[in-house]
Every structure is written in C-alpha cells, then in structure tokens.
N, C-alpha and C positions, 0 to 999 in steps of 0.2 A: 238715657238710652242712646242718642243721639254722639256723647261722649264717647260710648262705649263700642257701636259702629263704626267711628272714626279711627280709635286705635286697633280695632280688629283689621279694618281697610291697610292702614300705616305699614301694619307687621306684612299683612299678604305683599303689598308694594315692596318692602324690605328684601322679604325673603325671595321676590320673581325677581329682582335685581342683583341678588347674588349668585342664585341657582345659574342665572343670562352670563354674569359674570366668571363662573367657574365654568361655564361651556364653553364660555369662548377661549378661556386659557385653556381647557383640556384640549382643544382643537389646535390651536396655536404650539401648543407641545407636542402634540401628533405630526403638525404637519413640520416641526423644526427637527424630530426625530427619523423621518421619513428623508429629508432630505440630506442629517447629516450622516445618516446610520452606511453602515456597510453594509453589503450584500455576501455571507456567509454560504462559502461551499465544501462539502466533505466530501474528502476522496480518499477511497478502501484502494490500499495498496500496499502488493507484497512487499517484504520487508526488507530483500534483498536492494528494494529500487528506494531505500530512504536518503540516504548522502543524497545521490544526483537531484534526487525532486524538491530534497530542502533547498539545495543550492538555486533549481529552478525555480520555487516559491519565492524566491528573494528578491531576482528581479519581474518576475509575473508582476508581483503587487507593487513594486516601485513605477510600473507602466501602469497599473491599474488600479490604482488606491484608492477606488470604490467597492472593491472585493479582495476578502479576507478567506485564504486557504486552511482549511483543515485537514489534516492528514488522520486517517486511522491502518497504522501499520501492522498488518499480521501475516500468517501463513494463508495464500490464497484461498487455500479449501474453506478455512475456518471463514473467512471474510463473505467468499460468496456464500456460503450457506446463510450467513447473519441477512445479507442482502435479500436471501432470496424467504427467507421471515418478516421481511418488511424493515430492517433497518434502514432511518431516512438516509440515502447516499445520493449522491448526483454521479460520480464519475467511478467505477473501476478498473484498476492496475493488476492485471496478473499476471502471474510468472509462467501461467500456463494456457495451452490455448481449452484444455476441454474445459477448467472451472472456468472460464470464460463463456465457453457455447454451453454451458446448463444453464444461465444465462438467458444465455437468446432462445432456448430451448423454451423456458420458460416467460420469457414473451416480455421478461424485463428488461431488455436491451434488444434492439432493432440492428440487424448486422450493418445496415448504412450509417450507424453513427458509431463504430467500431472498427481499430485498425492494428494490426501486429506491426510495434514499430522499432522496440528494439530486440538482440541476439543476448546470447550469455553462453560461458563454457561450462563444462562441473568438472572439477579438481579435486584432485588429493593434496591436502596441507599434511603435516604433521608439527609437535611444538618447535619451537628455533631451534631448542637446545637437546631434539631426538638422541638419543644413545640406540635408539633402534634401527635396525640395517633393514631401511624400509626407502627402494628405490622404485619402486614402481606399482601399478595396480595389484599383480600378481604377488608382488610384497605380505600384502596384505593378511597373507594367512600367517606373517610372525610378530602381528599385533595379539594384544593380550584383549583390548576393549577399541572399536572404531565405532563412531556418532555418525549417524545421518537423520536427516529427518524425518518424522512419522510418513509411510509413504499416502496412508489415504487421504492427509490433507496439505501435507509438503510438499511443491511437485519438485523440489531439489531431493527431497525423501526419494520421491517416484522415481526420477530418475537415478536416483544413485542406484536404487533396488534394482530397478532395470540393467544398469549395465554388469552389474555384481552376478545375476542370473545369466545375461548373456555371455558373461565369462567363466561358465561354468562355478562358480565362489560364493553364490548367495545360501547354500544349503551349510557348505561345510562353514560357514562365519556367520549364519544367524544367531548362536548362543554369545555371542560376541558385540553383536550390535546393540549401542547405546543410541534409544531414540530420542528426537529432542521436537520441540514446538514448532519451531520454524530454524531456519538456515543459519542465522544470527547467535540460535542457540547450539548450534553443532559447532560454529565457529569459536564458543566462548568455552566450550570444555575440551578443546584442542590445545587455545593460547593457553589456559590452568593446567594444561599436562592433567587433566583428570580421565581424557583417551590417548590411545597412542595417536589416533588417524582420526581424520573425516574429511567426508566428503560435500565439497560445498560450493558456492558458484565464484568464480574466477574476481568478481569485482567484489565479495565478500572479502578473498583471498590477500587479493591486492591492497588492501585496506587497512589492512594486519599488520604489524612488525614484530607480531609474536609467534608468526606461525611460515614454513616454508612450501611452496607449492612444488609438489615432487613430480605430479604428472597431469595431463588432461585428460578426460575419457575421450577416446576416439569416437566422431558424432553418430557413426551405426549402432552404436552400444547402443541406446534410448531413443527416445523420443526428441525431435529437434527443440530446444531451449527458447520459446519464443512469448515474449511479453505482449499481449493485446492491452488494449486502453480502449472505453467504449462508455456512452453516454446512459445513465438509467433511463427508463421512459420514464413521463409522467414528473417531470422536474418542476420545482416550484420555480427556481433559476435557471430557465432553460439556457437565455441568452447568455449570459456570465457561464455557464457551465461549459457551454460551445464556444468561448473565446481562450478556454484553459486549456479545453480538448485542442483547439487549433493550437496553442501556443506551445503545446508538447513537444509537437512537429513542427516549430522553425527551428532554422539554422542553429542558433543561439542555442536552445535546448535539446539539440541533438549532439552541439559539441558539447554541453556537458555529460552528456549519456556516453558520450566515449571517451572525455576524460577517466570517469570512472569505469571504462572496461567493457561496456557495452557496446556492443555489435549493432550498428545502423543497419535496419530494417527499410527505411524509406527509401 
C-alpha cells in the first residue's frame, strides 16, 4: 500500500511540475509576443487617395516600426456604410465630406478628431488614341457610351452627375452612361477604349498615359471636391491611430498629396 501511495504522490509531483513548467513558458511567450508584435491599423480609404497614402505608408512605418498600416480601398459610400455596420476601422478617408458627416451623424466619429485636408478637380479623359471630336464638356453628346461612377456611392459618380444636370446634359446622356464601382473603374474602361469619355478626378487622370484630360469641370457645377480624414470612436489603438491621423498632416505628407495632384486643404 505504502508502495502504491508513493508512486501515486510521484506522478501528482510529476505532472504540478510540468503543468508550473508549461505556464511559465506560455507566459514567457505572451510576454515576448507582446513586446515584439506590431500594433495593426486599418484605414477605409477612397480609392482615388491610393498612390499618395501607399507612398505615405512607406515612410510612416520606416519612423514607426512598431505599427503596421492597412489599407482597405473603396468607393466612399460603399466604405462608410461597411463602417457604420460595425467593420473594425480606426481611421476614415473620404472623398466626400457628406459620407464623412453620416459618420459623425451617427456618433461614430467625433468632429474634433476630423479634418478636410486635401482638394481634387473632376475631369474629362478620353483614350490617347480618340478619333472622337470630343473637345470639351458640351462635347459630350458625340460620345456613343461615357463612364462615371455609380452616383449614390461614388462621390466622383455624384459629382460628375451633378455638373452633367447643371449643364443642362444629364437627361439627354443618361441612356449613354456606363456606371462603374469606384473612380478607378471609370478610369480603366477609358484607357481599354470600352467608353469614349469619363469622368474622373484630376490625380486619377494624371496618373494615366492612357488616357488625355480634355477639360475640368468648372467648381460651381457640384459640389466642392473635398477629402475629410477623421478618427473612429472607441479605437482599440487609439494612440498609434492619432499619430497616423497627425502624420497625414505634416509637411512630408502633404508634399506627397500634391505630388499627386491634390489640392492642400491645410
């Protein structure tokens, strides 16, 4: 009996020493994981503003190589909507300021941690190699198919829509208009010649060598073109999220915003 107490004791001793053993390593690995890990932020952003924010992601994280940028690029509408279903974001980029204030409307973003910081034009491309006598807005009615973007969640849609109505042309070229997902996608059935025209923002344009910009809309046509950036509430990474939102707006990354064609708001 005494035998048999002995090795029952042994095993319990055995097995508190390994159980002590695997705690401390699984602690030991938390706490080496915690200290080498990054700190992951995703930012919903129109898709017009991808070049400049890749280029600014590059050096963000070379200053801050404790945090890792994620981008998720769409057409505004589509993005805030997702946002405001509860997709986990930290920061918002849009191209517009109303998908921006439904936003603050609804209580997801705080206007103090929100700022309109850079401009954009909306232009008429057409492909390089047009054979169509298409010099100007009013041009327009000797296109056979012209692209803009869906207007209730594109706001380059919205505004082309808008200046196309205020030029009396949105009625007589409805049966004409090819809509597309976002801006990106108006610009890429321009370069393929699969429209004659569209209409699209200026730093899209400029970006092209497949496509010629014929005209600008003059800015009373629409609505002013203006990109807010503004913090979610309720961030798991508030601090790192409010070091991205500030580094938007320095110098550095504002001369990239107009490398690519954007209008300093600051």
């Amino acid at each position: 009996m005494k035998k048999t107490y002995l090795m029952i004791f042994s095993i319990m001793l055995l097995a508190a020493a390994v159980a002590g053993c695997s705690s401390d390593e699984t602690e030991k690995t938390e706490i080496k994981a915690q200290a080498g890990g990054k700190v992951e932020l995703t930012v919903s952003a129109a898709v017009s503003l991808q070049d400049a924010l890749n280029d600014i992601k590059k050096s963000f994280e070379k200053e801050n190589a404790n945090v890792e940028v994620h981008y998720n690029f769409g057409a505004s509408g589509a993005l805030q909507q997702q946002i405001s279903q509860g997709a986990p974001v930290d920061l918002f980029f849009s191209a517009a300021e109303d998908k921006f204030d439904k936003l603050v409307e609804e209580d997801l973003i705080e206007e103090k941690n929100g700022i309109d910081i850079v401009g954009n034009d909306l232009v008429l491309v057409v492909p390089k190699d047009s054979k169509k006598e298409i010099g100007s807005l009013e041009d327009l009615t000797k296109a056979a198919k012209i692209s803009i973007g869906t207007p209730e969640s594109v706001p380059a849609g919205q505004y082309a829509k808008q200046t196309l109505e205020n030029m009396n042309l949105f009625k007589e070229l409805e049966d004409r208009l090819v809509y597309a997902k976002d801006v990106r996608q108006v610009l890429t059935y321009v370069e393929t010649g699969n429209v004659d025209a569209g209409l699209v923002y200026k730093t899209d344009a400029l970006n092209s060598s497949k496509v010629e910009i014929i005209a600008a809309a003059e800015a009373d046509l629409h609505d002013p073109i203006i990109y807010p950036v503004g913090m979610i509430n309720d961030l798991n990474h508030a601090k790192e999220a409010k070091l991205f939102y500030d580094y938007l707006q320095t110098e550095d990354s504002m001369k990239i915003f107009e490398k690519y064609g954007f209008k300093n708001l600051k």
